[in-house]
C-alpha positions in Angstrom: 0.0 0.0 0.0 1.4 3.5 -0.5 2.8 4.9 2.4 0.7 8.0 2.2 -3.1 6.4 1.4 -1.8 4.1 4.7 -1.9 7.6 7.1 -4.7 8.7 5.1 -6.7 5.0 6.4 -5.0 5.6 9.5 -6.4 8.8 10.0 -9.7 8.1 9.2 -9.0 5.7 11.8 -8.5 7.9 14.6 -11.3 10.1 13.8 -14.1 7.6 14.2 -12.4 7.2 17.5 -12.7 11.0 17.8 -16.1 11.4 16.8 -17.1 7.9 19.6 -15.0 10.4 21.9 -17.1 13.5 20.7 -20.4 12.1 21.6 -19.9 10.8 24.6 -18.7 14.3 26.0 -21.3 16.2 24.5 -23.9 13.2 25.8 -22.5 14.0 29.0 -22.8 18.1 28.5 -26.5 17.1 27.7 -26.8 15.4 31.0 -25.3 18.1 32.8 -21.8 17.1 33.5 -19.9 19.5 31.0 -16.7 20.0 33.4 -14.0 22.0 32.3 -12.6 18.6 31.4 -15.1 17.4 29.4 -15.3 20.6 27.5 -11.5 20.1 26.9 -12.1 16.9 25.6 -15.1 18.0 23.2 -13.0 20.6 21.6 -9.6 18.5 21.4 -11.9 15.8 19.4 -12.8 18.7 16.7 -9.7 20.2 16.8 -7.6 16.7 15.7 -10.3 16.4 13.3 -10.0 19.5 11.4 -6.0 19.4 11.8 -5.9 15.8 9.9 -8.5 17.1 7.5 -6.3 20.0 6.4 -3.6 17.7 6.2 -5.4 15.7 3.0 -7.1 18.8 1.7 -10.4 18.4 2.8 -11.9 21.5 2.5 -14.9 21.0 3.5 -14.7 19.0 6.6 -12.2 22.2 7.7 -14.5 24.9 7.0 -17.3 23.0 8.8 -14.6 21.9 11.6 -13.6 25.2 11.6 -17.1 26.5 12.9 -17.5 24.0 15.4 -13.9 24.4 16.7 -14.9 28.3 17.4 -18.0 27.7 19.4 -16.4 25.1 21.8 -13.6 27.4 22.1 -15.8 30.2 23.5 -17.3 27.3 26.1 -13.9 26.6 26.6 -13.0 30.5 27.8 -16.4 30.7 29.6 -18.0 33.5 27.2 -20.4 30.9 26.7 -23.0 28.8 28.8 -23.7 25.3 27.9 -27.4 25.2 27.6 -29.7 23.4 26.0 -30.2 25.0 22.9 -26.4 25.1 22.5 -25.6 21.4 23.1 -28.4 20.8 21.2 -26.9 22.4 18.4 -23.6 20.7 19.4 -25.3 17.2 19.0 -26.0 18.4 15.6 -22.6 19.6 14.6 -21.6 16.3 15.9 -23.8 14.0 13.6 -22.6 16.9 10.6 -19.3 16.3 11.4 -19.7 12.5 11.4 -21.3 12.7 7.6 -18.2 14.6 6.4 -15.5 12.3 8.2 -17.5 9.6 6.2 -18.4 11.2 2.7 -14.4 11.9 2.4 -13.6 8.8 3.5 -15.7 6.9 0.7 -16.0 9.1 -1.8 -19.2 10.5 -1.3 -21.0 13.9 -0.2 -23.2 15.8 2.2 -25.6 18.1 1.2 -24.2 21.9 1.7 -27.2 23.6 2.4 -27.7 21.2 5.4 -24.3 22.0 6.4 -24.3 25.5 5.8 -27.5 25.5 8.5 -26.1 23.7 11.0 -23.0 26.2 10.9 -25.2 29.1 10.7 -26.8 28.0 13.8 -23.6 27.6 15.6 -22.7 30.8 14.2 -25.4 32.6 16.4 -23.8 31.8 19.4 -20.5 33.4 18.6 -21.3 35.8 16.1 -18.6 34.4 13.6 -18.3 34.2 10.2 -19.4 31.1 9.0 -17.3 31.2 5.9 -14.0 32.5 7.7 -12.2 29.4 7.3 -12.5 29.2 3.7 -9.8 31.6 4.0 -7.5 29.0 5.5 -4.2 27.0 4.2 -4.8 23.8 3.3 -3.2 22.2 6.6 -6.6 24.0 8.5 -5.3 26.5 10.2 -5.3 30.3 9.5 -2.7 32.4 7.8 0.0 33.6 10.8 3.0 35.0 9.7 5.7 34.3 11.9 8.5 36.8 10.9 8.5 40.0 13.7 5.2 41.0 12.4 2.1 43.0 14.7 -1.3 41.6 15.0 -4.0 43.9 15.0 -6.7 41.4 15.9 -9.1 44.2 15.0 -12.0 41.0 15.9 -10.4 41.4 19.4 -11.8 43.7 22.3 -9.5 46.7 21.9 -6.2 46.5 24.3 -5.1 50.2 26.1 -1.1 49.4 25.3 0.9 50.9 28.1 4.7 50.9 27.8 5.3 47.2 29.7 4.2 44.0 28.4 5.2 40.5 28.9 8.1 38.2 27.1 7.0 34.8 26.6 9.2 32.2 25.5 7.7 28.9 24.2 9.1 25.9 23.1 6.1 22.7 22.9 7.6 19.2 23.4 6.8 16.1 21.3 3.8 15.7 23.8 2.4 18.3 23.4 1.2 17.5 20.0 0.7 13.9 20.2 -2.2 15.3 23.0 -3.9 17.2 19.7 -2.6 20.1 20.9 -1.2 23.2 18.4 1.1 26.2 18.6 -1.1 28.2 16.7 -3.4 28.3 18.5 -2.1 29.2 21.8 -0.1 32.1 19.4 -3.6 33.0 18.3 -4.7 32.9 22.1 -1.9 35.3 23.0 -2.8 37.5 20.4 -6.2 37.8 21.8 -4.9 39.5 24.6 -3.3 42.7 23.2 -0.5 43.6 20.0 2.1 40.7 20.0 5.5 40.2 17.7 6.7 36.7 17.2 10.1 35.8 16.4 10.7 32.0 15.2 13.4 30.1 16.6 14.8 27.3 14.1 17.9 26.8 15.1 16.9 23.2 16.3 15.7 21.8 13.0 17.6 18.7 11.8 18.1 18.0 8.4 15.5 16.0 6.6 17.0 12.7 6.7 17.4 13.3 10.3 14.0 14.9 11.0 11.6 12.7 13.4 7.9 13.0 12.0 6.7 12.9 15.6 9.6 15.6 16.7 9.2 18.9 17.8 11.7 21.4 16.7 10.9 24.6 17.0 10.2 27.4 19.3 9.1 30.8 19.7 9.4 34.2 21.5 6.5 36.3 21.6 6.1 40.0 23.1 3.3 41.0 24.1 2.3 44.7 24.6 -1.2 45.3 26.6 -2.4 45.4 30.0 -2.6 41.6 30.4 -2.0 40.3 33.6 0.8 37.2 34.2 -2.0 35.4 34.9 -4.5 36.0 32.1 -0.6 34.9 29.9 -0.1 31.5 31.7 -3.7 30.9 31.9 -3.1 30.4 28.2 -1.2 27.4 28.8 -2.7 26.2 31.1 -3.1 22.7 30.0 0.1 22.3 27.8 2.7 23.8 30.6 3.4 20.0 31.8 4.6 19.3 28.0 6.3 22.6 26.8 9.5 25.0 28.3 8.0 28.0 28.9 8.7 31.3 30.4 7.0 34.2 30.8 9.0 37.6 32.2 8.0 41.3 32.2 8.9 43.3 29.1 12.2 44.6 29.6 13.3 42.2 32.0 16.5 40.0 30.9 15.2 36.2 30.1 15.8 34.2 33.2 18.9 31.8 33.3 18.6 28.9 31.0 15.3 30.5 29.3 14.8 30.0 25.5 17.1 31.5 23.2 16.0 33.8 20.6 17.2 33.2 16.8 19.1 35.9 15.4 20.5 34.4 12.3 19.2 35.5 9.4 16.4 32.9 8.1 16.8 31.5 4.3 14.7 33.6 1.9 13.8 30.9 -0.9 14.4 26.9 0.3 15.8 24.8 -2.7 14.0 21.3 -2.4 15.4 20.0 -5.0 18.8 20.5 -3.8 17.6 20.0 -0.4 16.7 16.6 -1.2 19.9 15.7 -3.5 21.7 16.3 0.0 19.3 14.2 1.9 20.2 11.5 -0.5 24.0 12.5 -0.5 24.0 12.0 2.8 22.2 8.9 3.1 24.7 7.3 0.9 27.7 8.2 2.7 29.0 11.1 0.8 29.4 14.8 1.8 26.9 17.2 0.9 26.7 20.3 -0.7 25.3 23.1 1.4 21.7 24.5 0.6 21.5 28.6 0.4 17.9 29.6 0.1 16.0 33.5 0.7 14.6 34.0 4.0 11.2 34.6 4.1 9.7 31.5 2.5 11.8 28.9 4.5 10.5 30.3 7.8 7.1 29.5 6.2 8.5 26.2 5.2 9.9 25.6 8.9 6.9 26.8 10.8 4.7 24.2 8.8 6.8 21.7 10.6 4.7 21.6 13.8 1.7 22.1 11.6 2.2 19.3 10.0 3.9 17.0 12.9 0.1 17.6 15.3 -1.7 17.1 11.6 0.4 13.2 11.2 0.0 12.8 14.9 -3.3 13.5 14.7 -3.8 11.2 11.8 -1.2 7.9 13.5 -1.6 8.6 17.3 -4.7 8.6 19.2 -4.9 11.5 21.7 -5.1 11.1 25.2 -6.8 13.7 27.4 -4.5 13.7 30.1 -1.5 11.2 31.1 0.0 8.4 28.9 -2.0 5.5 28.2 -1.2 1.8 27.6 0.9 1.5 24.6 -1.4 -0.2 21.9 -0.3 -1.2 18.8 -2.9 -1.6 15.2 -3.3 -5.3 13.8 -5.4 -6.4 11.1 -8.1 -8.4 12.0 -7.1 -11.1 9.2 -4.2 -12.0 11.1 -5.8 -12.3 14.5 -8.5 -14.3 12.9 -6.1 -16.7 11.4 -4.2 -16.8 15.0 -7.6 -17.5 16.4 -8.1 -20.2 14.1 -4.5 -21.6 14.9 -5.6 -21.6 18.3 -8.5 -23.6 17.7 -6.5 -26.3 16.1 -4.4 -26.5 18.9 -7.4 -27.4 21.4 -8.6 -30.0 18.5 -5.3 -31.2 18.9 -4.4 -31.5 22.6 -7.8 -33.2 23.0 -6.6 -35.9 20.5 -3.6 -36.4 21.8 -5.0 -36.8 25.4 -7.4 -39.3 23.8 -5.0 -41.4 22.5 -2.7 -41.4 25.0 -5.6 -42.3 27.3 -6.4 -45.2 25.1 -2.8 -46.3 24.8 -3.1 -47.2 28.6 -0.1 -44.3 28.7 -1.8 -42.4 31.0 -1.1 -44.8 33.7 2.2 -43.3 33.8 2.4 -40.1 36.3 5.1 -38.4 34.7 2.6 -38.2 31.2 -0.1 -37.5 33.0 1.5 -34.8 34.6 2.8 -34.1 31.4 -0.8 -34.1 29.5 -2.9 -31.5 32.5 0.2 -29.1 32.0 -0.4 -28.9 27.8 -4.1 -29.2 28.8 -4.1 -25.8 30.9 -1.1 -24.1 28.7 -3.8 -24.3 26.2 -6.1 -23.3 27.9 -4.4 -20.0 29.1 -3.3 -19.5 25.5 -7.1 -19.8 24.2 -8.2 -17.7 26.9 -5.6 -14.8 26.2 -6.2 -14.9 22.1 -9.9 -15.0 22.7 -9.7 -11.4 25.0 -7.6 -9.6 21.6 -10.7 -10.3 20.0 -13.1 -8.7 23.3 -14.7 -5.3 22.8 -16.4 -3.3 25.0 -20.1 -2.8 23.4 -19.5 1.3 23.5 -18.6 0.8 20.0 -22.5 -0.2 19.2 -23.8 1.6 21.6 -22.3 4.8 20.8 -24.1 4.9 17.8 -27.0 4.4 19.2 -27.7 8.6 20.5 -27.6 9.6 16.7 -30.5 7.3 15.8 -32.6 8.4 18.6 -32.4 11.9 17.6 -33.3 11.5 14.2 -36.1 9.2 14.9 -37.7 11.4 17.2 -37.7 13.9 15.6 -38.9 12.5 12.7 -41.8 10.8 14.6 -42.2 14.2 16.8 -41.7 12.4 19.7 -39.5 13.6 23.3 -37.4 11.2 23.5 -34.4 9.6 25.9 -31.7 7.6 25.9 -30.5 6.0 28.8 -27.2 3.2 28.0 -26.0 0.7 30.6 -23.0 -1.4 31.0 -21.4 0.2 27.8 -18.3 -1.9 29.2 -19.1 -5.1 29.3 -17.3 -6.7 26.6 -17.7 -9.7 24.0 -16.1 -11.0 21.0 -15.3 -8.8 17.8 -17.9 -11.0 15.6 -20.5 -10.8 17.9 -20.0 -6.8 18.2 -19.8 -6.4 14.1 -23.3 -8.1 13.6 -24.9 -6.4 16.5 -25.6 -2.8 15.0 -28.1 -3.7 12.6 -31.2 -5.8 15.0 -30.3 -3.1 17.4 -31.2 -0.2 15.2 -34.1 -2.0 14.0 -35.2 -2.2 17.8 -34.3 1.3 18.6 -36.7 2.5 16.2 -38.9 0.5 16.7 -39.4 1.2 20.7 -39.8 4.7 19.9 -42.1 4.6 16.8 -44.2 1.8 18.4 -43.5 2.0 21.5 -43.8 5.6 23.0 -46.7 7.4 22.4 -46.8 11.2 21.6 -46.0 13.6 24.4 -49.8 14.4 24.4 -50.6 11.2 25.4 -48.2 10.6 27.7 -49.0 14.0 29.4 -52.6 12.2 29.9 -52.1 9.1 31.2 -49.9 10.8 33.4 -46.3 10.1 32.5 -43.7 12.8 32.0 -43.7 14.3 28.4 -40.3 13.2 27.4 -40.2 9.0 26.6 -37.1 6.9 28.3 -35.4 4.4 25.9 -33.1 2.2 28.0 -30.1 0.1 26.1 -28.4 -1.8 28.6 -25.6 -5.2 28.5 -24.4 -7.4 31.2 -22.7 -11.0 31.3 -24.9 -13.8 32.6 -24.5 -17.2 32.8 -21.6 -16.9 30.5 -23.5 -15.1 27.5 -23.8 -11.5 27.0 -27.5 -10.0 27.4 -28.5 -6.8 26.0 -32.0 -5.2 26.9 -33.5 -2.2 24.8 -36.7 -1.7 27.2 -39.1 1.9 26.8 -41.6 3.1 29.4 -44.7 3.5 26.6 -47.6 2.0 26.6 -46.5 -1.7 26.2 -47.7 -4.2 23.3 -51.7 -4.0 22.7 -51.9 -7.3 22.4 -56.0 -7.5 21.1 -54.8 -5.0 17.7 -51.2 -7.9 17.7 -53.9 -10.9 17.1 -56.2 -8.8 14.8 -53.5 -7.6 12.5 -52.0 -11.1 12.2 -55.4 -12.7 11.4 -56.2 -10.0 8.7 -53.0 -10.8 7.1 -53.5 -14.3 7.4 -50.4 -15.0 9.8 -52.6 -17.2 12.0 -56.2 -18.5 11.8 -59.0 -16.5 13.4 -59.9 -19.3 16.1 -56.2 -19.5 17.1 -56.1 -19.6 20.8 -52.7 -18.2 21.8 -51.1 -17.3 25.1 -49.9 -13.8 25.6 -46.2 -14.8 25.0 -47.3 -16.2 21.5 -49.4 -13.0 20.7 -46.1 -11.0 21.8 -44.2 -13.4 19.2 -46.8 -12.3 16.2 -44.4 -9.0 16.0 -41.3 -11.1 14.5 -43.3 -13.1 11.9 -42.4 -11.8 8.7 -45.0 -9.1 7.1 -46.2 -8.2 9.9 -46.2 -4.4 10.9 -48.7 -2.6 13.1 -47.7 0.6 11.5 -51.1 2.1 10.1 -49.2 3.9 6.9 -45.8 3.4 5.2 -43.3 5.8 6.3 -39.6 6.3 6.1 -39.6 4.7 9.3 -41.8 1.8 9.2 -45.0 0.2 8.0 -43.1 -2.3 5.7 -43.5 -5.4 7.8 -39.4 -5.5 7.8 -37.5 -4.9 10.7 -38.2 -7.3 13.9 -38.2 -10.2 12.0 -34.8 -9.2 10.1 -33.7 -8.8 14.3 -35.0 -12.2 15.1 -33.3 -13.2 12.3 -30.1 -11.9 12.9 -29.9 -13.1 16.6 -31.0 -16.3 15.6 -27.5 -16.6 13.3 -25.4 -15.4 16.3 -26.7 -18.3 18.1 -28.7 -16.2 20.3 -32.1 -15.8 21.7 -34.8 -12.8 21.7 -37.9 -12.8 23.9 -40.1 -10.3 24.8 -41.4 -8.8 28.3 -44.6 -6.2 27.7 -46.9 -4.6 30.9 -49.8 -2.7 28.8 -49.6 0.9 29.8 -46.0 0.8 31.1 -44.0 -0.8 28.1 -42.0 -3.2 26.9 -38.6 -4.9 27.4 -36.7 -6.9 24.5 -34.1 -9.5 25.8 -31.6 -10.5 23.7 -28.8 -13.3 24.9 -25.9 -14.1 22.4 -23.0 -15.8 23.3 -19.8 -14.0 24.2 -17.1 -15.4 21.5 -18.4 -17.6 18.4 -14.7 -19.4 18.5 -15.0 -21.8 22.0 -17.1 -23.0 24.8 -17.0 -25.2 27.6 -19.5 -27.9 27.1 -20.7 -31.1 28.6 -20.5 -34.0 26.1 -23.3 -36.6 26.5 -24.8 -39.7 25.2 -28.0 -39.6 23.2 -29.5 -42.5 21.3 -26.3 -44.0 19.0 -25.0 -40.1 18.9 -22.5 -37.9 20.9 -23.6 -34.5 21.8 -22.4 -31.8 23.5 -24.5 -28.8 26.0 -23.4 -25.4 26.9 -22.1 -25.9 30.4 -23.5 -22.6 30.9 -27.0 -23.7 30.6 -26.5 -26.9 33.1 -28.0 -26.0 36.6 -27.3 -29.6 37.7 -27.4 -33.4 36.9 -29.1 -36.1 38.6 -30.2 -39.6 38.2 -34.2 -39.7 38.2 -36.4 -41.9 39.5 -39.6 -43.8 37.8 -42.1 -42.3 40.7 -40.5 -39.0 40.0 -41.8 -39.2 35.9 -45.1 -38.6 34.9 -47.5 -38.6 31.8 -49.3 -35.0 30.3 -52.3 -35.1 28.6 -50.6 -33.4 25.4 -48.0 -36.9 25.4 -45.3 -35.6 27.4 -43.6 -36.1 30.2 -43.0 -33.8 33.5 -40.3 -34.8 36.1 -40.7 -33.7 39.9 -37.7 -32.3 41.1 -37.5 -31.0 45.1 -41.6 -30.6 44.8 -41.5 -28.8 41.7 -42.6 -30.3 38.6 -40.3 -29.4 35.4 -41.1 -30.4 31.9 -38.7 -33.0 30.7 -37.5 -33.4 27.1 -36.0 -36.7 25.9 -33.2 -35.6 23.4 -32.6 -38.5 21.8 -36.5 -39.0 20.4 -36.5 -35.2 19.9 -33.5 -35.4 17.4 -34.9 -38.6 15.9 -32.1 -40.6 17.5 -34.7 -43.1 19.0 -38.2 -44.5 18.1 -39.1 -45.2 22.1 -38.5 -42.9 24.8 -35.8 -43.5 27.5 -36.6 -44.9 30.6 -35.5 -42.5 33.6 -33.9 -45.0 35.3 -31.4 -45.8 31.9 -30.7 -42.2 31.6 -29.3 -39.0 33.0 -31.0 -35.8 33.7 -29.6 -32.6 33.4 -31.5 -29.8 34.9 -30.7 -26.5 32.6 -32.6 -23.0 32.1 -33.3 -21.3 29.1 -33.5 -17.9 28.2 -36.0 -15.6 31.1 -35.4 -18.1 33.6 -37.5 -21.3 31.9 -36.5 -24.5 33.0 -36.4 -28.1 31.5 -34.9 -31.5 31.8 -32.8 -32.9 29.4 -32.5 -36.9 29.2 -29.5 -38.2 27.8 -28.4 -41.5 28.0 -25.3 -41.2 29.6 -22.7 -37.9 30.5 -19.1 -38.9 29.4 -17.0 -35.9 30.4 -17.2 -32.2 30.7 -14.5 -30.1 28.0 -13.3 -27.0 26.2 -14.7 -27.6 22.6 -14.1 -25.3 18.9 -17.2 -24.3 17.7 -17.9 -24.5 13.7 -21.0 -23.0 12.1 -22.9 -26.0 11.0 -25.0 -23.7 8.7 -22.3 -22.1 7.0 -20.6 -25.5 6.1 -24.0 -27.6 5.8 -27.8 -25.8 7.1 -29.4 -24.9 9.1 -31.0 -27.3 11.6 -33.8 -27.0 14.2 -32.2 -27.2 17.5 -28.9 -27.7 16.9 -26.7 -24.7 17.8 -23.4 -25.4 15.7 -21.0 -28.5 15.5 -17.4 -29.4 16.9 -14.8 -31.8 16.6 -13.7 -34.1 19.5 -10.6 -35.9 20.5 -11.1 -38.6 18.5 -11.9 -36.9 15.4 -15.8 -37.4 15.1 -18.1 -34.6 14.7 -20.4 -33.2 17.1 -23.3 -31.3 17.1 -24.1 -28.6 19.9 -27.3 -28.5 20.8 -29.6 -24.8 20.8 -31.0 -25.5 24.4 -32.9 -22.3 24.2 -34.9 -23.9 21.3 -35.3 -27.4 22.6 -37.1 -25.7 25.9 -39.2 -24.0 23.5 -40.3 -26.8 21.5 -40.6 -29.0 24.7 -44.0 -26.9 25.4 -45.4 -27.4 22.0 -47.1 -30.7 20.4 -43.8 -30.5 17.7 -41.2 -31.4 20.4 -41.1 -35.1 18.8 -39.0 -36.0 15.5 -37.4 -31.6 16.1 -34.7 -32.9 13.8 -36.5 -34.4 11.1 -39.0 -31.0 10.7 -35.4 -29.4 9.5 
């Protein structure tokens, strides 16, 4: 790849981390907890933004950038308040800014006018010219011209110039840029607070073939005439003076001891690249080089685009950090830790074999192999374990997208709307993370198109105008759940069963429980939208999320109170690459169960079994009596049904807390096990979850518990297999 469209993917990189970074402060401004901090934050993610931007050119994501930069800064200084109406704004900006990272990233556009708005509005606030920027170099930033020059900042409050000033010597650090920081701007802060000449010290600048991309080289003295106060000077720097020298000394006063030196020889007037580089290359190859004479005034331009273009390539390779260093990270392409992944998953194949065979060599006898075997056993283990948490995400990546959609579906529905996340760090595998944005759009919108009423309505049946939308994910029972739950007015279940019937989803005399009329909603076709919009009406969308789950080798249910809404459960599991599993007997096949579903095994009694009237079987467990499924008829293993006292029983619950019996004929041993998509390599099949490969080289399927507990209360729990 060439080196430059590498730092151009690499920054495009960095600013969807920017823009994740972006909402969440402004998320928290909304909420009321816009600290100085947070404010910081907002404005560092907009300023690395626009500086990679004018980096590549991108004209229009700098103007826009520009524009939002401005406003932030002026909540930065405290000349603004962040109401309402301005983060509201903000939020806007945000999702504007988000359209232009991504229209220059694949080629495509964003409507001006829209743009144009958005920046008006901000433009209210601050009074600034919403076109300013176009005025700017291409690197984002505005024209300064560094020779002894005075700025009249006639934009500026007017500065009474009294006969001292201040001398402030600055020279930033590597640091300071890989924080997003830029000398510009705190050269364009000074200048806001009274006439200032700036003097460029190069005298540090290597020679290109020495130059560090992620140096910092030069440095600046700036005297500043006005009735600033010390204070009002360093307050300037304020969050830079940890990664800068810096001085600051009334006018007139000699620089302190060891303060920054002030360049005094004459700066080249015209830079000769082309003889600049034939002495890069010179000098790379050993030999001497000629000297380079140039004119002054364009190679200080030349050297002050240095630091201008260092913070642009750090902002572009180097994520920013707010305060502090962070753990080193390092960029991997997924292909590679995918194929590690799938190393690692022969490995386990393997050591299972070989502990098979060593087992059935009679080799295990001997202590020293044994010994030998639970060491590779746990080595592999640890490994698996360790590859596996490369792969684990925090869900903030899905959920951060999440805030965008609500605003545009509210406001396209006209609806007051809330979004409340939880457990935005609980973290599962990569896979499971990429194919989790789409049902969870689907059920964003559809909780507040369907589920929240109008703020009318809520208003009259006595709930606060403004709807709650709750996304929330925890671990349980090793699987990830997620949760998207509203507080409208639940499912009407009597319009559910009447819609379905007119569109011929069920038969009019069908006599369904309130869990199966909840169901009706993912049956393909079926909408309860009374006109197509751009939202819904289709009859597309909760079946596509059923869908989707269902290929994750998850589970969705549904929990609805009329008049105080509904709750939609989704469990996945947390990696699609391993689980621990129980293999067991059943019929003339080897199977194996999610350990995580197993509550506990027993051996059951005859007098504990007992006939239903619909032909199956309930077993009595501690008092309570638990339907029991026998896996081996269910798959089609068997003609006859086990007898309890030939078979194991293994208590496990399914997804809301339902519980079953499983029969099995016998449990042979409890292990780590590779999962392989049986549909990808076969199709799909009624319960059956996915297949893996044991020790001895057979295939075994895993069994979808979730759906065998479902089918066990049905008439269909017979012959499961054979209706695939």
């Amino acid at each position: 790849m060439d080196p430059m469209e590498e730092i151009r993917t690499t920054f495009f990189q960095e600013c969807e981390e920017q823009l994740a970074e972006l909402e969440t402060g402004l998320l928290a401004m909304q909420g009321g907890e816009g600290s100085d901090e947070t404010v910081n934050a907002v404005f560092r993610a907009v300023h690395s933004v626009k500086g990679g931007a004018g980096a590549f050119g991108l004209d229009d994501l700098v103007r826009f950038a520009h524009v939002f930069e401005t406003t932030l800064d002026e909540l930065r200084a405290g000349r603004l308040a962040a109401g309402p109406d301005i983060v509201a704004a903000l939020l806007r900006s945000a999702d504007v800014l988000a359209d232009l990272v991504r229209a220059a990233r694949d080629g495509g556009s964003v409507d001006p006018a829209h743009c144009d708005a958005v920046a008006a509005e901000l433009s209210v606030f601050t009074g600034a010219d919403v076109h300013a920027a176009a005025d700017e170099d291409d690197d984002g930033m505005a024209d300064f011209d560094f020779q002894p020059v005075q700025f009249a900042a006639s934009d500026l409050p007017a500065a009474t110039a009294p006969p001292t000033g201040w001398t402030v010597r600055f020279k930033p650090r590597a640091e300071l840029y890989k924080k997003a920081n830029d000398s510009v701007l705190l050269l364009r802060e000074l200048a806001r607070l009274g006439q200032v000449e700036v003097e460029l010290d190069a005298r540090d600048l290597p020679l290109l073939q020495q130059l560090d991309p992620e140096g910092a080289y030069l440095a600046w003295t700036v005297r500043l005439s006005g009735d600033a106060k010390r204070e009002d000077v360093a307050e300037v720097f304020e969050f830079v003076e940890s990664d800068c020298e810096l001085t600051i000394t009334a006018a007139g006063d000699p620089p302190p001891e060891g303060g920054l030196p002030v360049d005094e020889t004459p700066v080249a007037d015209e830079l000769d690249i082309a003889a600049l580089i034939s002495r890069a290359q010179l000098a790379a190859e050993g030999e001497p080089a000629a000297a380079v004479t140039a004119d002054p005034e364009p190679a200080a331009e030349a050297a002050v685009a240095a630091p201008a273009a260092d913070a642009a390539n750090d902002k572009g390779q180097a994520k920013p950090a707010a305060t502090g260093v962070g753990n080193p990270t390092i960029r991997v392409d997924l292909d590679r830790v995918d194929r590690l992944i799938d190393l690692v998953g022969e490995l386990v194949i393997n050591q299972a074999m070989m502990a098979q065979r060593v087992t059935e060599a009679g080799m295990i006898r001997d202590t020293n192999v044994a010994v030998a075997l639970d060491d590779l056993e746990q080595l592999t283990r640890e490994i698996q374990d360790s590859v596996m948490a490369i792969r684990a995400q925090p869900v903030k990546s899905v959920f951060q997208r999440m805030p965008r959609l609500v605003r545009e579906v509210a406001s396209a529905t006209g609806k007051q709307v809330r979004l409340v996340t939880e457990g935005e760090g609980t973290e599962v595998d990569k896979t499971v993370i990429e194919r989790l944005t789409d049902p969870l759009t689907h059920m964003i919108r559809n909780a507040i198109d369907h589920g929240l009423e109008k703020p009318e309505k809520r208003v009259e049946a006595g709930k606060p105008a403004e709807g709650t939308v709750r996304l929330s994910a925890l671990h349980r029972s090793g699987r990830i759940v997620i949760e998207v739950a509203d507080d409208g007015g639940g499912i009407n279940r009597p319009r559910v069963k009447a819609i379905a019937v007119e569109k011929g989803l069920i038969p009019p005399d069908a006599q369904l429980s309130d869990e199966e009329i909840d169901n009706l909603i993912f049956m393909p076709g079926f909408s309860t939208a009374d006109a197509v919009s751009d939202i819904s009406g289709r009859g597309v969308g909760m079946d596509v999320v059923k869908r989707s789950i269902q290929e994750l080798g998850g589970r969705i249910s549904i929990s609805s109170r009329p008049g105080e809404g509904s709750t939609f459960i989704m469990s996945l599991p947390l990696t699609l690459a391993v689980l621990d599993g129980m293999v067991v007997s059943a019929g003339d096949q080897t199977l194996v169960v999610p350990l995580s579903a197993i509550v506990e095994t027993l051996q059951p009694r005859p007098a504990d079994v007992h006939p239903t009237t619909g032909g199956g079987r309930v077993i009595s467990i501690r008092g309570a009596y638990t339907s029991l499924v026998d896996v081996g008829a269910a798959l089609g293993y068997r003609a006859q049904p086990l007898e309890p006292e030939r078979g194991v029983a293994l208590l496990i619950e399914g997804e809301g807390g339902s519980r079953a019996v499983l029969m099995v004929e016998a449990i042979q041993g409890q292990r780590q096990v590779v999962i392989k998509s049986l549909e990808a390599n076969y199709r799909r099949v009624p319960g059956i979850a996915a297949a893996t490969i044991l020790g001895d080289g057979r295939v075994a399927l895993i069994l979808d518990v979730d759906a065998l507990v479902a089918a066990s209360r049905t008439a269909e729990t017979p012959r499961l297999l054979q209706a695939g």
